[in-house]
Biopython code that builds the backbone (N, CA, C, O; Angstrom):
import numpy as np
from Bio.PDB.StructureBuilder import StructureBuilder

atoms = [
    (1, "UNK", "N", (28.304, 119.856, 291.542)),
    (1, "UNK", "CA", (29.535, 119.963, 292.294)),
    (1, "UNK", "C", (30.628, 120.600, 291.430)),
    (1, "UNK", "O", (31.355, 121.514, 291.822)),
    (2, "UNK", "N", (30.673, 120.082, 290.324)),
    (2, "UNK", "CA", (31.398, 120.494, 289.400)),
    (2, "UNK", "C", (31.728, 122.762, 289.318)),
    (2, "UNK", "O", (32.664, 123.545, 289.482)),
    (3, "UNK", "N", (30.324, 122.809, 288.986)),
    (3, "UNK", "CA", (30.281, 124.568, 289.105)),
    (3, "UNK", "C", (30.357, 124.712, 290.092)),
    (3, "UNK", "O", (30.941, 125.795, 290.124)),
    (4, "UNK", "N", (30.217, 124.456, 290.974)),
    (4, "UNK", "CA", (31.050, 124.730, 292.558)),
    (4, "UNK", "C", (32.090, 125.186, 292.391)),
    (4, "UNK", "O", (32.150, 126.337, 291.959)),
    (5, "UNK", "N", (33.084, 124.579, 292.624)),
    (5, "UNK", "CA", (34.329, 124.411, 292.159)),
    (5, "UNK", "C", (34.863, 125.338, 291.028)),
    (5, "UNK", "O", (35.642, 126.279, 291.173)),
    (6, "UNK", "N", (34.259, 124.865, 289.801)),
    (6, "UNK", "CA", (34.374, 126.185, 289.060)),
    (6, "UNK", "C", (34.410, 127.616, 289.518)),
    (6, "UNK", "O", (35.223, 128.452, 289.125)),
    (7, "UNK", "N", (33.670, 127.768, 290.186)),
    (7, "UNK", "CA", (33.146, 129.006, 290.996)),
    (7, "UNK", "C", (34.006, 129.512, 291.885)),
    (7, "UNK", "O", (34.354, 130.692, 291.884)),
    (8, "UNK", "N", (34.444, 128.545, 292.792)),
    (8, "UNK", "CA", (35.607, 128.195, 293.515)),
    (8, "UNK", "C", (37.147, 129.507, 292.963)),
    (8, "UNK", "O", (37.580, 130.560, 293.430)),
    (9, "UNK", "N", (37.473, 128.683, 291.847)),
    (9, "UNK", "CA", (38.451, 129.140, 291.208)),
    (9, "UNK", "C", (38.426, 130.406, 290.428)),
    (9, "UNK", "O", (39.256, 131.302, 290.281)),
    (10, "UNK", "N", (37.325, 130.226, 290.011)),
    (10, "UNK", "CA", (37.116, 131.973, 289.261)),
    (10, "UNK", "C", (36.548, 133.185, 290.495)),
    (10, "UNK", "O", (36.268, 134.372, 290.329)),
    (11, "UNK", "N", (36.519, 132.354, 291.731)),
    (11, "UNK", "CA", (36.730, 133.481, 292.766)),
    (11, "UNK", "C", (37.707, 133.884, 293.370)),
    (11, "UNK", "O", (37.746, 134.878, 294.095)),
    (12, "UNK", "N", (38.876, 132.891, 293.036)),
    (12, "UNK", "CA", (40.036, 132.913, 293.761)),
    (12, "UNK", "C", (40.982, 133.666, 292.675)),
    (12, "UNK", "O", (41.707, 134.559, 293.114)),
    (13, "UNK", "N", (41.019, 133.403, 291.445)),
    (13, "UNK", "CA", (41.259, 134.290, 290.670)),
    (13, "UNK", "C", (40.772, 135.386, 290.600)),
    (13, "UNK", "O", (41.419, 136.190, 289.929)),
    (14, "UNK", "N", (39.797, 135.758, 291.076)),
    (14, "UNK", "CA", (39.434, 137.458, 290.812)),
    (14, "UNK", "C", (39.975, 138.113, 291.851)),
    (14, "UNK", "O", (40.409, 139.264, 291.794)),
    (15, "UNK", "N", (39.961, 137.089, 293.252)),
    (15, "UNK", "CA", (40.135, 137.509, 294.102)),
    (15, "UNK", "C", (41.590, 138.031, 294.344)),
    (15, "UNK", "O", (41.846, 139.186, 294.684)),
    (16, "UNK", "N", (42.493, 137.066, 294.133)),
    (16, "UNK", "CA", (44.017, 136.987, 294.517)),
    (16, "UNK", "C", (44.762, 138.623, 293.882)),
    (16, "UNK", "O", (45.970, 138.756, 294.074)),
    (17, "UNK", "N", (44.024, 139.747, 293.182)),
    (17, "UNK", "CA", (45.411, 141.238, 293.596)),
    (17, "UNK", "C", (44.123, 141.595, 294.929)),
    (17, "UNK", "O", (44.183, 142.575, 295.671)),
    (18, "UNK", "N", (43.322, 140.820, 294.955)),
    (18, "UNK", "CA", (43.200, 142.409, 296.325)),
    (18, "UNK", "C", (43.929, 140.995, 297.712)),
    (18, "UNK", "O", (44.992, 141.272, 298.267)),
    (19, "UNK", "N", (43.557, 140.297, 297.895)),
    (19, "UNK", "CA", (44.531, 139.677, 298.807)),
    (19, "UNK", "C", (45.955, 140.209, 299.126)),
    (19, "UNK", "O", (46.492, 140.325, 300.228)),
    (20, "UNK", "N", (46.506, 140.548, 297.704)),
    (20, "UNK", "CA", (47.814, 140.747, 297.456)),
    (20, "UNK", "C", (48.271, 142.194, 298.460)),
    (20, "UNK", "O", (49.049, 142.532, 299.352)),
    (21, "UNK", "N", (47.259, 142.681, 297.653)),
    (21, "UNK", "CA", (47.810, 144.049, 297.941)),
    (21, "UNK", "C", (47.156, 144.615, 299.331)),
    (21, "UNK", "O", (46.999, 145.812, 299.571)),
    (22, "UNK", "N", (46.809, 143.554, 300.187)),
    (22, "UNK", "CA", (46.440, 143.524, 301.284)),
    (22, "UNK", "C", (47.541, 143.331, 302.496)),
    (22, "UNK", "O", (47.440, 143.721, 303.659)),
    (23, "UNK", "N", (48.599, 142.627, 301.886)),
    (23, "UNK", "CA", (49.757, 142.428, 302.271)),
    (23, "UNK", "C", (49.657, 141.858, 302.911)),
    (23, "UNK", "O", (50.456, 142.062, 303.826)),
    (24, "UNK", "N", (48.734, 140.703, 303.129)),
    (24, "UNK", "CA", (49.022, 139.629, 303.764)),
    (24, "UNK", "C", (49.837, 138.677, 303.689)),
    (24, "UNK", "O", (49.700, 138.219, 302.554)),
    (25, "UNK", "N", (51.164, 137.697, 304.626)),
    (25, "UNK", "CA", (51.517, 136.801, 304.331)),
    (25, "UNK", "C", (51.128, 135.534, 305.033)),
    (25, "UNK", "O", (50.911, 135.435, 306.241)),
    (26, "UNK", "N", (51.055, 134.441, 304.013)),
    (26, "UNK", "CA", (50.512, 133.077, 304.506)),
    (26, "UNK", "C", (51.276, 132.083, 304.381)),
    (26, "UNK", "O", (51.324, 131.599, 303.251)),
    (27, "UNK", "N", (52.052, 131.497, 305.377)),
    (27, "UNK", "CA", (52.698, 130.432, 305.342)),
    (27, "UNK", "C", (52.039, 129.080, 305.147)),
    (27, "UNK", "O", (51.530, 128.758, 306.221)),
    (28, "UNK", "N", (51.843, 128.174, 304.234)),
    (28, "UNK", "CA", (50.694, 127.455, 303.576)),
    (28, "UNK", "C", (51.430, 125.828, 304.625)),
    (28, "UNK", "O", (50.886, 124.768, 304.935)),
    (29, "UNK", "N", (52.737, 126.330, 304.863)),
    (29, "UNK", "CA", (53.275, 124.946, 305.371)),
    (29, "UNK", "C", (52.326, 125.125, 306.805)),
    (29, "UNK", "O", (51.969, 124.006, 307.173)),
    (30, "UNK", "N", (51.931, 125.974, 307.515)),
    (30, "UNK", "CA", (51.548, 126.282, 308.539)),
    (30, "UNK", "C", (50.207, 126.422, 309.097)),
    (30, "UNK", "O", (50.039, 126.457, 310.316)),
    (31, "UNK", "N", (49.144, 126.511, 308.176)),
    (31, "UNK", "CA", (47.875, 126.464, 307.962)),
    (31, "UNK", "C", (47.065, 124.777, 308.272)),
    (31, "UNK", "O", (47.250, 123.653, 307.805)),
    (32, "UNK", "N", (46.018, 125.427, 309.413)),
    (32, "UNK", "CA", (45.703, 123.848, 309.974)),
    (32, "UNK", "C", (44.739, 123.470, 308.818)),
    (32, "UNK", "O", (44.617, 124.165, 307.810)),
    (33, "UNK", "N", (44.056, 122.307, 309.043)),
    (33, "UNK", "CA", (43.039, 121.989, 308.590)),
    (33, "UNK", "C", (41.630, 122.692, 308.953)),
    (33, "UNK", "O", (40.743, 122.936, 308.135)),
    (34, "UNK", "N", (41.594, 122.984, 310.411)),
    (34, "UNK", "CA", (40.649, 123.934, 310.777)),
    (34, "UNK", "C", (40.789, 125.518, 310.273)),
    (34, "UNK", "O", (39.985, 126.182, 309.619)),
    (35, "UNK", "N", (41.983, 125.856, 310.762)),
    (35, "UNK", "CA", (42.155, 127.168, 309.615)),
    (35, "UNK", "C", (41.138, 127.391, 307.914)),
    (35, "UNK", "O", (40.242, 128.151, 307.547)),
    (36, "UNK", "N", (41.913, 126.265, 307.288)),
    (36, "UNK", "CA", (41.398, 126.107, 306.308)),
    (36, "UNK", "C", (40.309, 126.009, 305.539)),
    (36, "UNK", "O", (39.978, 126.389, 304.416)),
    (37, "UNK", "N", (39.593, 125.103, 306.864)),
    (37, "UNK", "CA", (37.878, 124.886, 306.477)),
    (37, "UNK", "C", (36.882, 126.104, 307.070)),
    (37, "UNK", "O", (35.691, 126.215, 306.782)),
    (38, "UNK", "N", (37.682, 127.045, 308.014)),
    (38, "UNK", "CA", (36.696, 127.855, 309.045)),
    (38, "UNK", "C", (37.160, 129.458, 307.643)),
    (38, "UNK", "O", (36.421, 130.442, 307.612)),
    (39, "UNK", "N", (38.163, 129.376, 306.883)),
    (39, "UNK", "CA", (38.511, 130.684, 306.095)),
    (39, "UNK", "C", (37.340, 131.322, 305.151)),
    (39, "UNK", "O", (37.546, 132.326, 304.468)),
    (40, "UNK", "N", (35.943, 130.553, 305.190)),
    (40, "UNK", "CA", (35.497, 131.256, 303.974)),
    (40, "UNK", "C", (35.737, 130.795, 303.154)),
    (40, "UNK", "O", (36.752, 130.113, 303.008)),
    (41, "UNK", "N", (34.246, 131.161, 301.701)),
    (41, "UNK", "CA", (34.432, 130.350, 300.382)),
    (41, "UNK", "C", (35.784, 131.349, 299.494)),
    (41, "UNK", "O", (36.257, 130.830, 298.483)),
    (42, "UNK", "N", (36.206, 132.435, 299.843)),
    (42, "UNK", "CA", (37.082, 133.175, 299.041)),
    (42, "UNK", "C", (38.758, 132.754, 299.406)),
    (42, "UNK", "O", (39.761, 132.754, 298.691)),
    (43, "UNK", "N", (38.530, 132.384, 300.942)),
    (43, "UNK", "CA", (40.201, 131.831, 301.234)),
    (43, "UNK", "C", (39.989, 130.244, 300.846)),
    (43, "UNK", "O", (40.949, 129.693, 300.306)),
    (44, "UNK", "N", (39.130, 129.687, 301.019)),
    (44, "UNK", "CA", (38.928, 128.222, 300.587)),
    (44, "UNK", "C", (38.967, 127.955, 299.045)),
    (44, "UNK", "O", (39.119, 126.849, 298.528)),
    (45, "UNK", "N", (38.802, 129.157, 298.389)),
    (45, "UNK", "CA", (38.957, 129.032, 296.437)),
    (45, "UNK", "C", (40.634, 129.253, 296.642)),
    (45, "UNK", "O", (41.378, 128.282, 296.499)),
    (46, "UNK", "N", (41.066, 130.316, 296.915)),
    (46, "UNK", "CA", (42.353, 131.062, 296.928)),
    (46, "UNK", "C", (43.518, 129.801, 297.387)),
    (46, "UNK", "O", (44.348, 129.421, 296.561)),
    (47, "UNK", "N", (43.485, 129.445, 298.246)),
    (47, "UNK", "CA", (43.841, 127.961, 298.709)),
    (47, "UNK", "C", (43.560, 127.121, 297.803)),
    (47, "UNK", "O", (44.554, 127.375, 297.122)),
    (48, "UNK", "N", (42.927, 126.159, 297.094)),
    (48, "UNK", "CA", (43.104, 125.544, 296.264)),
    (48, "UNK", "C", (43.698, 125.625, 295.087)),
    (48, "UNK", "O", (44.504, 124.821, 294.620)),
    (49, "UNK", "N", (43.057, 127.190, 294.316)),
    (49, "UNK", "CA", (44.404, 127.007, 293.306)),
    (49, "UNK", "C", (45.723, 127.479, 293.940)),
    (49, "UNK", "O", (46.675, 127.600, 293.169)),
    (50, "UNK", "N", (45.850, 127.677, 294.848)),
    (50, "UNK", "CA", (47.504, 127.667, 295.715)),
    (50, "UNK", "C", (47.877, 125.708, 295.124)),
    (50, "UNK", "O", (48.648, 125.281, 294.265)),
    (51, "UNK", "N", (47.033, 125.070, 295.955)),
    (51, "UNK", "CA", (47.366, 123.970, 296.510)),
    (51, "UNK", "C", (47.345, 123.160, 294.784)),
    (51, "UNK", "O", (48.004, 122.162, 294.493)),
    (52, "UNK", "N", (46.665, 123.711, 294.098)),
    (52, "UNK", "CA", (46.522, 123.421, 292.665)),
    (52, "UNK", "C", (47.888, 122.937, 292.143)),
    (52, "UNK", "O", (48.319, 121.874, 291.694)),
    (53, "UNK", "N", (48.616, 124.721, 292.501)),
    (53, "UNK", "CA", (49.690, 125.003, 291.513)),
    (53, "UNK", "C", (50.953, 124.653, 292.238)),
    (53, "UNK", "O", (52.092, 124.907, 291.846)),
    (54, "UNK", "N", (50.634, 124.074, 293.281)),
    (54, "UNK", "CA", (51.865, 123.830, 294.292)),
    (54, "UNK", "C", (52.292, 122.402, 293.686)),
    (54, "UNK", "O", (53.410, 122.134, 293.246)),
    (55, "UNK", "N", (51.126, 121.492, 293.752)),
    (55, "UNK", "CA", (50.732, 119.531, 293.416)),
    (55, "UNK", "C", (51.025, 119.577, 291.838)),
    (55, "UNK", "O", (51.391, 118.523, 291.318)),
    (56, "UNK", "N", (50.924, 120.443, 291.233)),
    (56, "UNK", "CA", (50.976, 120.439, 289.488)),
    (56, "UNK", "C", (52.243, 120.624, 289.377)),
    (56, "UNK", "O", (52.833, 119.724, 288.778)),
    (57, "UNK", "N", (53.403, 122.231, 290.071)),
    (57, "UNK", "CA", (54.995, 121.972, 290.067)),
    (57, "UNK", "C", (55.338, 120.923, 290.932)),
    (57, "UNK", "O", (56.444, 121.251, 291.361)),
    (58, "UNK", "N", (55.161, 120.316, 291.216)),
    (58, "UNK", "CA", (55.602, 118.460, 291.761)),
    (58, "UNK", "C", (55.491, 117.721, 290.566)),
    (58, "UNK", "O", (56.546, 117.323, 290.075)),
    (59, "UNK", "N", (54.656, 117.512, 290.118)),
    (59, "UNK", "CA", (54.693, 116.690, 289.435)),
    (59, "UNK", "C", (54.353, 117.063, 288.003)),
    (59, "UNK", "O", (53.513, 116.443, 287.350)),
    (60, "UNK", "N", (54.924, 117.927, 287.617)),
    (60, "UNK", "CA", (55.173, 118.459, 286.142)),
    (60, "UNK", "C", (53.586, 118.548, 285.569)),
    (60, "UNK", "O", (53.194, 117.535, 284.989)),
    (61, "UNK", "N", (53.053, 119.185, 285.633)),
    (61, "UNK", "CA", (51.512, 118.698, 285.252)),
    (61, "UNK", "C", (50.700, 119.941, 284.847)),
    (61, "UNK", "O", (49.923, 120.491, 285.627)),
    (62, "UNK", "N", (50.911, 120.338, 283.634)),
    (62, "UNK", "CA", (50.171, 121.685, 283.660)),
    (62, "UNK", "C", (48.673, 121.967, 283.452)),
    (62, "UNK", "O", (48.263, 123.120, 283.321)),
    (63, "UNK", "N", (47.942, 120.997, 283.428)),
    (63, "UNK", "CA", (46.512, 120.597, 283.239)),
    (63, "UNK", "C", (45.500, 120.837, 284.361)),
    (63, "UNK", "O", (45.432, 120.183, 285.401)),
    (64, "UNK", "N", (44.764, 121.812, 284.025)),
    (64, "UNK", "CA", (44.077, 122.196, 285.405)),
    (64, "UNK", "C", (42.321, 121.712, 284.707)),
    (64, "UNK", "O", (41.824, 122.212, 283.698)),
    (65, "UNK", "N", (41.772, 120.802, 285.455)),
    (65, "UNK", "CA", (40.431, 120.713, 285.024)),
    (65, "UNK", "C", (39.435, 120.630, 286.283)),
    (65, "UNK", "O", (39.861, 120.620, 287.438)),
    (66, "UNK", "N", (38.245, 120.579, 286.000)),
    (66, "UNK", "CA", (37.340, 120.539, 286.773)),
    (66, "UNK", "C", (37.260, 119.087, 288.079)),
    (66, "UNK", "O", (37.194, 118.986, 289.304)),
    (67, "UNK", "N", (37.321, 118.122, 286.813)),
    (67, "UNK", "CA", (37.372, 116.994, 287.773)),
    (67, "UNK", "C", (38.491, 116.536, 288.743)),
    (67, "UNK", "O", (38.245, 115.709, 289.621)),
    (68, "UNK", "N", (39.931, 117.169, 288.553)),
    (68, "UNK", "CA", (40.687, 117.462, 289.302)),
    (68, "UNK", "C", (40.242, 118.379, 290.500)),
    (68, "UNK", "O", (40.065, 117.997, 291.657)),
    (69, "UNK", "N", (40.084, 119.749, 289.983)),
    (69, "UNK", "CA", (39.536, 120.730, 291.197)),
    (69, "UNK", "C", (38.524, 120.096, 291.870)),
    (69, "UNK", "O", (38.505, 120.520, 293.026)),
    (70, "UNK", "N", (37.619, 119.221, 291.663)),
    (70, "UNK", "CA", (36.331, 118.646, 292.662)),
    (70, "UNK", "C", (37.192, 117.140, 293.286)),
    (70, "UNK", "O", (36.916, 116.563, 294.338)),
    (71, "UNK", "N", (37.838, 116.907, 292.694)),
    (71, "UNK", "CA", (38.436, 115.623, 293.488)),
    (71, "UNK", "C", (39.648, 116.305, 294.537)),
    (71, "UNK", "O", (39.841, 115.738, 295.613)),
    (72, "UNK", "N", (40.366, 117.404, 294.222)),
    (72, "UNK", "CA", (40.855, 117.842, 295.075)),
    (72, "UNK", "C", (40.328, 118.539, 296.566)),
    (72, "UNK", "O", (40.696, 118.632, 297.737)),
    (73, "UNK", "N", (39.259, 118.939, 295.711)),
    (73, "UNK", "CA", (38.318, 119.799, 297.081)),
    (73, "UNK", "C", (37.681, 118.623, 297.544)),
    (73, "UNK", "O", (37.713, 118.645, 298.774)),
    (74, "UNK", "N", (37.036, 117.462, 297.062)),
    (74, "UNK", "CA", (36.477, 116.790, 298.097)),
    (74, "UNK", "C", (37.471, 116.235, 298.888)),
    (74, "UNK", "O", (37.396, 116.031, 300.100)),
    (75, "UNK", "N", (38.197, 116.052, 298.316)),
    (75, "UNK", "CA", (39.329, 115.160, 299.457)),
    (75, "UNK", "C", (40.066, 116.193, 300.464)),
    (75, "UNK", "O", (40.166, 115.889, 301.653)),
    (76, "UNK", "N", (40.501, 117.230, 300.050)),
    (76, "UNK", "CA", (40.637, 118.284, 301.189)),
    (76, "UNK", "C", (39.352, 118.387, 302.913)),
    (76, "UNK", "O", (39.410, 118.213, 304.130)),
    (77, "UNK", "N", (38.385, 118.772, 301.860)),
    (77, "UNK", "CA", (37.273, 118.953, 302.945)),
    (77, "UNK", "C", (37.213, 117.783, 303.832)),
    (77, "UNK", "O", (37.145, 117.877, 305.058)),
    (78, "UNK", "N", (37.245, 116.486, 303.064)),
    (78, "UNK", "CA", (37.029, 115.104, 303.986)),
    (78, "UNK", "C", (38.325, 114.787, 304.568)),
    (78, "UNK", "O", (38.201, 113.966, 305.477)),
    (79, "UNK", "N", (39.709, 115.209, 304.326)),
    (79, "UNK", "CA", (40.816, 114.750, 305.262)),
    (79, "UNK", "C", (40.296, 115.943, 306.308)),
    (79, "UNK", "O", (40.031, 115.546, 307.443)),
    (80, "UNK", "N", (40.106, 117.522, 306.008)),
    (80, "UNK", "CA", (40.423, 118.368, 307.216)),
    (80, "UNK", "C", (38.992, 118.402, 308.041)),
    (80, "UNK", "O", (38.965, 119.043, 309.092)),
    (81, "UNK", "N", (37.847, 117.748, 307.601)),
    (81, "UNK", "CA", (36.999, 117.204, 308.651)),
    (81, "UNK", "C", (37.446, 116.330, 309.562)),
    (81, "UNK", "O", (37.242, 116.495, 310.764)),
    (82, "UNK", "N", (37.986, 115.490, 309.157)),
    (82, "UNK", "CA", (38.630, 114.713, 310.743)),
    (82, "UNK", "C", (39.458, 114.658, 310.654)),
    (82, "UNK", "O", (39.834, 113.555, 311.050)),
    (83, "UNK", "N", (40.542, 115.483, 310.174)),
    (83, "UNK", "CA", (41.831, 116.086, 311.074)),
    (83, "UNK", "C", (42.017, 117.296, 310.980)),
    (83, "UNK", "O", (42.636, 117.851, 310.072)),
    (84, "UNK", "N", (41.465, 117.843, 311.969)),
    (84, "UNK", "CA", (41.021, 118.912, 311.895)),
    (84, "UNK", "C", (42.613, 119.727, 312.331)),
    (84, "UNK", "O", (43.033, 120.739, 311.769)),
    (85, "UNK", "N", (43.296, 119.006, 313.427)),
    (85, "UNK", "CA", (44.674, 119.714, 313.874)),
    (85, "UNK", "C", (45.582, 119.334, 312.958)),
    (85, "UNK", "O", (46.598, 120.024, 313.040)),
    (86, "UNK", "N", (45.627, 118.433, 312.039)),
    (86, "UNK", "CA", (46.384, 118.144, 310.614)),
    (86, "UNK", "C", (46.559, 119.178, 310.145)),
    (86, "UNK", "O", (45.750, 120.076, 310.377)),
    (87, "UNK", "N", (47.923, 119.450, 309.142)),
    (87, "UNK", "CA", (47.925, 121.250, 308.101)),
    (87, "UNK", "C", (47.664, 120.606, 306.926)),
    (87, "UNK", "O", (47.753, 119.395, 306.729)),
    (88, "UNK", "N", (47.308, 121.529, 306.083)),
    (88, "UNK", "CA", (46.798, 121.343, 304.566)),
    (88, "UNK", "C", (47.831, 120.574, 304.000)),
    (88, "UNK", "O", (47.727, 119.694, 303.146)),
    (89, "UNK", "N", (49.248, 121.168, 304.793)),
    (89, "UNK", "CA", (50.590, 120.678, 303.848)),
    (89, "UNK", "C", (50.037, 118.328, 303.665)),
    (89, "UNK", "O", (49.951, 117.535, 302.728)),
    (90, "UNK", "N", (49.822, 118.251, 305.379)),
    (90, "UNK", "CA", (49.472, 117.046, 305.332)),
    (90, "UNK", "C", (48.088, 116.579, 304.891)),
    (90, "UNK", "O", (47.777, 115.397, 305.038)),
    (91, "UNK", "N", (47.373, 117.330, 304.438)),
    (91, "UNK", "CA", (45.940, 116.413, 303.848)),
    (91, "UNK", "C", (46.684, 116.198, 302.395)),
    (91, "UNK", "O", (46.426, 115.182, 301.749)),
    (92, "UNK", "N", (47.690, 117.257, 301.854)),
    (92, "UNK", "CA", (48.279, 117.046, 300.236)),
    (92, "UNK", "C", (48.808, 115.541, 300.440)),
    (92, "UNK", "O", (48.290, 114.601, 299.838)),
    (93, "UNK", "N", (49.850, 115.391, 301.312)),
    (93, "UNK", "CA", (50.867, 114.136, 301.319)),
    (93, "UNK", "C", (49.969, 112.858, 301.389)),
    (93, "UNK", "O", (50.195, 111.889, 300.664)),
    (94, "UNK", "N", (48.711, 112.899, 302.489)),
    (94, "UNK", "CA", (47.898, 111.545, 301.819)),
    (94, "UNK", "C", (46.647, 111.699, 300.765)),
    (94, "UNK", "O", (45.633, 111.003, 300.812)),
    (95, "UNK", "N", (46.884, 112.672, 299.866)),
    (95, "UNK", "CA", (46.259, 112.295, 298.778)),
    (95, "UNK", "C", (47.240, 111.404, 297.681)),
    (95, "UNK", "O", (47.044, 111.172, 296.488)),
    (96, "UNK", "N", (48.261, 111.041, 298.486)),
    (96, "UNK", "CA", (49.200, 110.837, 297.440)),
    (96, "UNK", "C", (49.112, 109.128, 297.313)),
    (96, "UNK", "O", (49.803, 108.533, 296.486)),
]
sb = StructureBuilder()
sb.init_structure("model")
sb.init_model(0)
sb.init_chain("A")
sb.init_seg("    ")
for serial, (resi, resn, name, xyz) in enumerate(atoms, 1):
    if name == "N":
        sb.init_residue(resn, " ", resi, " ")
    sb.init_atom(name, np.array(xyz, "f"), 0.0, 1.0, " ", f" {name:<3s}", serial, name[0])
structure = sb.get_structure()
């Protein structure tokens, strides 16, 4: 699970200038849970370290590790499985 995840992130990092320069904009407050889970493993990496670096400036935390990224992704996947009309913004607030 672990290299998952890993994998995860070093896709979302490779990925994120061509996203960019795709000119897409994504309002992250706005993004369902179904959105989220139906985007693909490249918007589903890209999204997490979003959601990474969003939960880390909250709470001062500059430490990015594996067992974070797999506890974050499992708990993502299992809030936006059954709430599926929930937004990502709210699967963050009850991980809290």
């Amino acid at each position: 699970m672990k290299k998952l995840f890993a994998a995860f992130a070093l896709l979302a990092l490779l990925g994120m200038p061509l996203a960019a320069s795709a000119a897409n904009e994504v309002d992250m407050a706005k993004v369902s849970c179904k959105e989220f889970l139906g985007g693909g493993d490249e918007s589903i990496s890209t999204m997490l370290v979003w959601i990474d670096g969003y939960m880390s400036a909250k709470s001062d935390n500059t430490v990015m590790s594996n067992a974070w990224m797999e506890k974050l992704g499992g708990h993502l996947g299992q809030y936006c499985s059954k709430n599926p009309a929930k937004t990502i913004m709210d699967a963050i607030e009850a991980m809290k």
